[in-house]
C-alpha positions as CSV (number, residue, x, y, z in Angstrom):
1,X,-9.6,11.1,-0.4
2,X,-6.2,9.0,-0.6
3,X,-3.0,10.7,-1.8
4,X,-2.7,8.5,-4.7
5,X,-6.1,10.0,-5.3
6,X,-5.3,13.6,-5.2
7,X,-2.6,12.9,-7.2
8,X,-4.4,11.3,-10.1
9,X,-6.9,14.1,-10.4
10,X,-4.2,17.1,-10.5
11,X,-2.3,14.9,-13.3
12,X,-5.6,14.5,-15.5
13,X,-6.4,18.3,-14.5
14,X,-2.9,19.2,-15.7
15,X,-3.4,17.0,-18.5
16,X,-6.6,18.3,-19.9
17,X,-5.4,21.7,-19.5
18,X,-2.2,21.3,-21.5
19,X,-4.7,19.8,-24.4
20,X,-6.6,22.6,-24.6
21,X,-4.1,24.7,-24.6
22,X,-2.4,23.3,-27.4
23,X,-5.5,23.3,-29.2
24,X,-6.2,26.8,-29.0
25,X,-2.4,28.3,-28.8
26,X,-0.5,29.3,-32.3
27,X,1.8,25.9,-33.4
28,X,5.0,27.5,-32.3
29,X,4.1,28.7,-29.1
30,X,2.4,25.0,-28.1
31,X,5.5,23.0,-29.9
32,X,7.3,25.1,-27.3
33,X,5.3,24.3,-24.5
34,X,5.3,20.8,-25.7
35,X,9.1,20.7,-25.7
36,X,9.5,21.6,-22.2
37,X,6.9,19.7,-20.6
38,X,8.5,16.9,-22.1
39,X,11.5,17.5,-20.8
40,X,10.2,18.4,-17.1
41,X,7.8,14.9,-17.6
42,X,10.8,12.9,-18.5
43,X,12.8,14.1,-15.4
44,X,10.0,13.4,-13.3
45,X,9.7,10.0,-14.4
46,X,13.2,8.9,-13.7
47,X,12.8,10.8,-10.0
48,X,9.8,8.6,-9.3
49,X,11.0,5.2,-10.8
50,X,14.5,6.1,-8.8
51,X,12.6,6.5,-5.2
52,X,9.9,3.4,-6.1
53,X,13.4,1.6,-6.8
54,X,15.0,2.5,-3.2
55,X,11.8,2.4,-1.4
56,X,11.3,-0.1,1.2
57,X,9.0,-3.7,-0.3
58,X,6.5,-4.9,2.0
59,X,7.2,-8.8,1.8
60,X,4.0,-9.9,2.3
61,X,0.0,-9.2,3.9
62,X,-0.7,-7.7,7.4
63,X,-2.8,-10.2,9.4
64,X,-5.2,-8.2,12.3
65,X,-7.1,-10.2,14.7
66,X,-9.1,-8.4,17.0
67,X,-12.0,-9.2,20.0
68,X,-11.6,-12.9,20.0
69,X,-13.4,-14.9,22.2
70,X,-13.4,-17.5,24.3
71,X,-11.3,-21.3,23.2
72,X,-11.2,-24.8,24.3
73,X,-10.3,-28.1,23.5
74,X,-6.9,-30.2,23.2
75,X,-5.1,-27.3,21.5
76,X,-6.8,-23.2,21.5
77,X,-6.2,-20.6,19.9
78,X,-7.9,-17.1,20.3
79,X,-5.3,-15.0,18.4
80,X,-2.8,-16.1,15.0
81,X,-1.1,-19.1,15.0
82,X,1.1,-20.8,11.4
83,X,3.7,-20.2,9.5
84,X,5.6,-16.7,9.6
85,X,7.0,-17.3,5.8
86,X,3.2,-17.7,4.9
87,X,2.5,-14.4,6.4
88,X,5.4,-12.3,5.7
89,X,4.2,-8.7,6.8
90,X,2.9,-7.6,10.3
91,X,0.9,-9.2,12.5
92,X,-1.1,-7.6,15.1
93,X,-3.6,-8.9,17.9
94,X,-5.5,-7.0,20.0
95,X,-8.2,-8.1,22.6
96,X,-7.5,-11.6,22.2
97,X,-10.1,-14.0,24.3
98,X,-9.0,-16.6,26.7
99,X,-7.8,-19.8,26.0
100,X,-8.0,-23.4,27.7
101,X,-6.5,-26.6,26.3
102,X,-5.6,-29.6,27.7
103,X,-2.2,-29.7,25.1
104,X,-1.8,-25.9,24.0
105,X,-3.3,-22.7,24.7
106,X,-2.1,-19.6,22.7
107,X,-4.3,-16.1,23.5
108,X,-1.7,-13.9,21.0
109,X,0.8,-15.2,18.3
110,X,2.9,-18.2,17.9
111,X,4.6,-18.3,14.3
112,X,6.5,-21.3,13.4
């Protein structure tokens, strides 16, 4: 299970308990309750839209090309090859095959 996972279920566990809670407690001790996990839940909010704010964007797609095999021809390619603004995130190859070409051979990356 993911983090963003285990963080969902604790929220609707929370959730659901504070309901019945308030369901079963006297109307001033839940507007109490209420009142301060409103508060807390406010804070909270502006702590996690402050650090989404100043976290780091990924600008684009990760591209993985592994176990490649064998190219030939005028122009090969056994790993990426294009445009790196049409990519914009990471690129990884691994275990790229070999390449032959009478004009261009690439066995890794080439980004224009």
């Amino acid at each position: 299970m993911n983090i963003g996972r285990v963080v969902l279920t604790i929220s609707l566990l929370v959730v659901a308990g504070l309901g019945l809670w308030f369901a079963l407690a006297s109307w001033d001790d839940a507007n109490k309750v209420a009142a301060i996990s409103s508060a807390l839940a406010a804070v909270a909010a502006v702590g996690v839209a402050v650090w989404a704010a100043w976290r780091p964007q990924s600008t684009g797609r990760s591209v993985r090309v592994s176990d490649t095999g064998k190219a030939r021809g005028n122009r090969a390619v056994t790993g990426v090859s294009g445009k790196a603004d049409a990519i914009g995130g990471s690129v990884q190859v691994k275990g790229s095959g070999d390449a032959t070409a009478s004009d261009d051979a690439i066995t890794g990356v080439e980004l224009d």
